[in-house]
C-alpha positions as a Markdown table, in Angstrom:
| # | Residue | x | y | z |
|---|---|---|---|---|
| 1 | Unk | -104.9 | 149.2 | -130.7 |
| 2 | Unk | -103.5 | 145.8 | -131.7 |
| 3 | Unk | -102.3 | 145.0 | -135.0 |
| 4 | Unk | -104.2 | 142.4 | -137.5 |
| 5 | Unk | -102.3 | 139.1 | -137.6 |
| 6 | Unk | -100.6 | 138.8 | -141.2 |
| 7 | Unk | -101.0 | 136.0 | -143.0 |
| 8 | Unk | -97.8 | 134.9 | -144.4 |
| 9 | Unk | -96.6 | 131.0 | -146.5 |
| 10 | Unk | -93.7 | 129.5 | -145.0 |
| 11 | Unk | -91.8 | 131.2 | -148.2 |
| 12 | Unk | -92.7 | 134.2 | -147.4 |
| 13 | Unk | -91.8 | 134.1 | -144.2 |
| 14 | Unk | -88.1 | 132.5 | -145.1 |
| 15 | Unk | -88.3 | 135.6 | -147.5 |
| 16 | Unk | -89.1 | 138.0 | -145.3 |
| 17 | Unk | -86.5 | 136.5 | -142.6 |
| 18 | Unk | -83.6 | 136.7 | -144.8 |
| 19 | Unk | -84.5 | 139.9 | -146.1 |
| 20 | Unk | -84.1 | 141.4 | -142.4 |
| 21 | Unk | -80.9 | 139.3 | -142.0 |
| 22 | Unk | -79.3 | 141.2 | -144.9 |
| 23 | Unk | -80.3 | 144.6 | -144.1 |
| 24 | Unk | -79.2 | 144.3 | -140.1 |
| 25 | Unk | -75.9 | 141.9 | -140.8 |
| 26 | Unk | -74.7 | 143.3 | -144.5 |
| 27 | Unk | -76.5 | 146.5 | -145.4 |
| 28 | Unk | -75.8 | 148.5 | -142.0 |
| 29 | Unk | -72.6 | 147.8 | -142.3 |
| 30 | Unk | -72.4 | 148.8 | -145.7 |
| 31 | Unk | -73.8 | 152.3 | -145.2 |
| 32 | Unk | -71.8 | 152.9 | -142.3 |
| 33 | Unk | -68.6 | 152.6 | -144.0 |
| 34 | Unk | -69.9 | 155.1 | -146.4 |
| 35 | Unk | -71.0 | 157.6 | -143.6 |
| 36 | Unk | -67.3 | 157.3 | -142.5 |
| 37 | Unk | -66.1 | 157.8 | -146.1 |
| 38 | Unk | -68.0 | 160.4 | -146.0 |
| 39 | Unk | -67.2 | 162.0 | -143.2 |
| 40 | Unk | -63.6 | 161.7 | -144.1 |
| 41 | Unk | -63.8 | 163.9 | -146.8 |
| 42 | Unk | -64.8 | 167.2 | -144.5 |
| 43 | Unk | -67.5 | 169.4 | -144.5 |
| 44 | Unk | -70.6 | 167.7 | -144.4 |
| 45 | Unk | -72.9 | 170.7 | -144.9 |
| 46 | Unk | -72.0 | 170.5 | -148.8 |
| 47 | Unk | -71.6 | 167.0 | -149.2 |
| 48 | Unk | -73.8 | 164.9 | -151.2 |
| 49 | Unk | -72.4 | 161.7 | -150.7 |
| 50 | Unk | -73.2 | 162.2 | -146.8 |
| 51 | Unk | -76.6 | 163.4 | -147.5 |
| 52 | Unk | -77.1 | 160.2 | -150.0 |
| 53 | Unk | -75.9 | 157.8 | -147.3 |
| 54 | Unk | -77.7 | 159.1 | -144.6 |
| 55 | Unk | -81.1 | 158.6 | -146.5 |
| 56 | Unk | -80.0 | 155.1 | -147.3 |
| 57 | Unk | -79.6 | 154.5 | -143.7 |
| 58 | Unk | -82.7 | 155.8 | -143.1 |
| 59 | Unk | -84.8 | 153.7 | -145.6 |
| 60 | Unk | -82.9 | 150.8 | -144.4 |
| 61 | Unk | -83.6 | 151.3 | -140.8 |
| 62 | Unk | -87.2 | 152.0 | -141.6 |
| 63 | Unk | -87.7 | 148.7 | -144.1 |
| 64 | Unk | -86.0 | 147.0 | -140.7 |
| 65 | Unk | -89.0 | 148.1 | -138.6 |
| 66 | Unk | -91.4 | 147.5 | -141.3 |
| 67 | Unk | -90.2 | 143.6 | -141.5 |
| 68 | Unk | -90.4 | 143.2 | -137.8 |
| 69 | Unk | -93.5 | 144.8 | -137.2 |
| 70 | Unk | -94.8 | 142.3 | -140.1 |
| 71 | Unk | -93.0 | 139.3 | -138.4 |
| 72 | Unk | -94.4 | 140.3 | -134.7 |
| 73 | Unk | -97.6 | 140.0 | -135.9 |
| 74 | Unk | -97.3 | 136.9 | -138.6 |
| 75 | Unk | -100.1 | 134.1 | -138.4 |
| 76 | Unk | -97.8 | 131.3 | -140.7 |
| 77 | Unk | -100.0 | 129.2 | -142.9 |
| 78 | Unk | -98.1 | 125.4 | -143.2 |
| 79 | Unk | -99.1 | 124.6 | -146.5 |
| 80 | Unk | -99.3 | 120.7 | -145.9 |
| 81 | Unk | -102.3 | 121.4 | -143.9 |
| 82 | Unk | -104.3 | 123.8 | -146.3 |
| 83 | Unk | -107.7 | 122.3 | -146.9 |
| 84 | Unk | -107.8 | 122.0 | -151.0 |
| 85 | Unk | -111.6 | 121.2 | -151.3 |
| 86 | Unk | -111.9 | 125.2 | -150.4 |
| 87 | Unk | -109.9 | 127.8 | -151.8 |
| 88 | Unk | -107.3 | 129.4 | -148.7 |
| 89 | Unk | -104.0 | 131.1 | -148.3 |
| 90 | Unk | -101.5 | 128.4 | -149.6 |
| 91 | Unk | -103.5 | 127.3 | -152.0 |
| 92 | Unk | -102.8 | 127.6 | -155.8 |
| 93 | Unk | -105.9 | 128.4 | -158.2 |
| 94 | Unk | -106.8 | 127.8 | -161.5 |
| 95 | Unk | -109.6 | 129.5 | -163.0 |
| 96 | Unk | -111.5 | 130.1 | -166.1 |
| 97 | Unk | -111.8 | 133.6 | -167.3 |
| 98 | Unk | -115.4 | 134.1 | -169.2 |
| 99 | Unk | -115.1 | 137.1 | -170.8 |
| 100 | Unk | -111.1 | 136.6 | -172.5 |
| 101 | Unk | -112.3 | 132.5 | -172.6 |
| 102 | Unk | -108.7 | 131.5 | -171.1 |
| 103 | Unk | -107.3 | 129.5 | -167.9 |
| 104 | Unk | -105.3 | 131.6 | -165.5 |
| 105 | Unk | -104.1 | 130.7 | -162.3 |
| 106 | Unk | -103.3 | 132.8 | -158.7 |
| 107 | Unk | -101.4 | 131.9 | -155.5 |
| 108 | Unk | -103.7 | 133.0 | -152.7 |
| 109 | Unk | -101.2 | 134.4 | -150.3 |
| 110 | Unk | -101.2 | 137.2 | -147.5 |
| 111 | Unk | -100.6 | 140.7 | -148.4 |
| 112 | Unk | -97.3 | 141.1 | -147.8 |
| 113 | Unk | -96.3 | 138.5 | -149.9 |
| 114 | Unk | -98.6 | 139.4 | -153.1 |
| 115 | Unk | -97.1 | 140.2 | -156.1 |
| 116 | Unk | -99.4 | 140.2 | -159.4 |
| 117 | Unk | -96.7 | 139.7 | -162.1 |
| 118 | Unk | -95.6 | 136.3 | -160.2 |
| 119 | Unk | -99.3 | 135.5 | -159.9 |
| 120 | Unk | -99.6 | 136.1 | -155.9 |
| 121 | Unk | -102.1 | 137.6 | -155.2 |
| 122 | Unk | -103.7 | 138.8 | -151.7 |
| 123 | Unk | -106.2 | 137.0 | -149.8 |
| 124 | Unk | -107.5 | 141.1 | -149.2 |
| 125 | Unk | -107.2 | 142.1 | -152.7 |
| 126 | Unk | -110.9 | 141.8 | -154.8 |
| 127 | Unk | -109.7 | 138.7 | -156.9 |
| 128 | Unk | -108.4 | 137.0 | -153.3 |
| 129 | Unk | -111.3 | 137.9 | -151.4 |
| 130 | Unk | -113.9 | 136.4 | -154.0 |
| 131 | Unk | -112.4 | 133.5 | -154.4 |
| 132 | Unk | -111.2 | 132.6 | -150.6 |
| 133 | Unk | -113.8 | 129.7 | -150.1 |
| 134 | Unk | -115.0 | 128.7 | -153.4 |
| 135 | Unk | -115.0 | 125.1 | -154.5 |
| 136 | Unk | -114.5 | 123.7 | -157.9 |
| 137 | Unk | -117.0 | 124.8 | -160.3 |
| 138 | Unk | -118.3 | 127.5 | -158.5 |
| 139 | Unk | -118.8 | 131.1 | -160.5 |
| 140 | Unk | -117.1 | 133.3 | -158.9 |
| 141 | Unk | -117.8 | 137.5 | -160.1 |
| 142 | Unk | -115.2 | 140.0 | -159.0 |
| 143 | Unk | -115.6 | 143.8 | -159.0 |
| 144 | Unk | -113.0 | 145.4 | -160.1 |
| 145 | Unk | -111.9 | 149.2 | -161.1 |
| 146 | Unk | -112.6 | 147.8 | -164.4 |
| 147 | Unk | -116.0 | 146.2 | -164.3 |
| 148 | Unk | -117.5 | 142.5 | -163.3 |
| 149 | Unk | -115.0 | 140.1 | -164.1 |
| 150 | Unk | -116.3 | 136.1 | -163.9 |
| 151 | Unk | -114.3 | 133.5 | -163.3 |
| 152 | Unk | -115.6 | 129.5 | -162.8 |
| 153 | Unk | -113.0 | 127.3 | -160.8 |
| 154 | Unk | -111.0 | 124.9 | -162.4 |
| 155 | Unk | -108.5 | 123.1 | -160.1 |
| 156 | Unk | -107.3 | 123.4 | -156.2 |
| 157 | Unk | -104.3 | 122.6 | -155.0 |
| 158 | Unk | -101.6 | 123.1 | -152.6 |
| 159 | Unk | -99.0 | 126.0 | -153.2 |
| 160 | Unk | -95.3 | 124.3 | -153.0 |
């Protein structure tokens, strides 16, 4: 079965490249001296600080794969050459929420990138998938886990 391409900014590719830079250059090494300190120190059937650095190797190993499966099957979106009379990845959105009356604004990106409390959110999350195409002015209604929300577009433009 083939993996679905993941959509992924030029940021959050950088991010994601740097990220797997750290863990395979700095963090490996970092573990494995404490495996050998570890080890040092004798038996390793009662020792929690072999046990501790073991599962740290593991998570790192596994958040390795994760970021390289991701990477394998990026799709990058170049910014410069997102279409802003339509909402896309890469594009920043500013919208009017109806039912709180106030402006809020989202950064369409891919789903490994989103993170609500920066304001990124997922071109497959509810919000992301409502709004990917919408022009200014359109109405745009959301469901949600809690209710209809309706927003009207304000302003497209380009994330940087």
């Amino acid at each position: 079965m083939e993996e679905k391409k993941k959509l992924l900014t030029y940021a959050g590719l950088k991010k994601l490249e740097d990220e797997l830079h750290d863990l395979k250059v700095n963090r490996r090494k970092e573990v494995a001296g404490k495996i050998k300190e570890a080890r040092e120190q004798g038996d390793l059937s009662e020792n929690a600080e072999y046990d501790a650095a073991k599962d740290e190797q593991r998570d790192i190993e596994a958040r390795i794969e994760e970021i390289e499966k991701i990477l394998k099957n990026a799709e990058v979106v170049v910014e410069d050459e997102v279409d802003v009379d339509k909402i896309n990845v890469g594009c920043t959105v500013k919208v009017y929420d109806e039912e709180f009356e106030e402006e809020m604004e989202f950064q369409i990106v891919g789903s490994s990138e989103a993170n609500s409390l920066q304001g990124k959110i997922s071109n497959e999350s509810p919000v992301g998938k409502a709004l990917i195409g919408r022009c200014v002015n359109d109405k745009v209604s959301v469901e949600t886990q809690a209710g209809t929300i309706e927003y009207r577009v304000l302003e497209i433009q380009r994330s940087i």
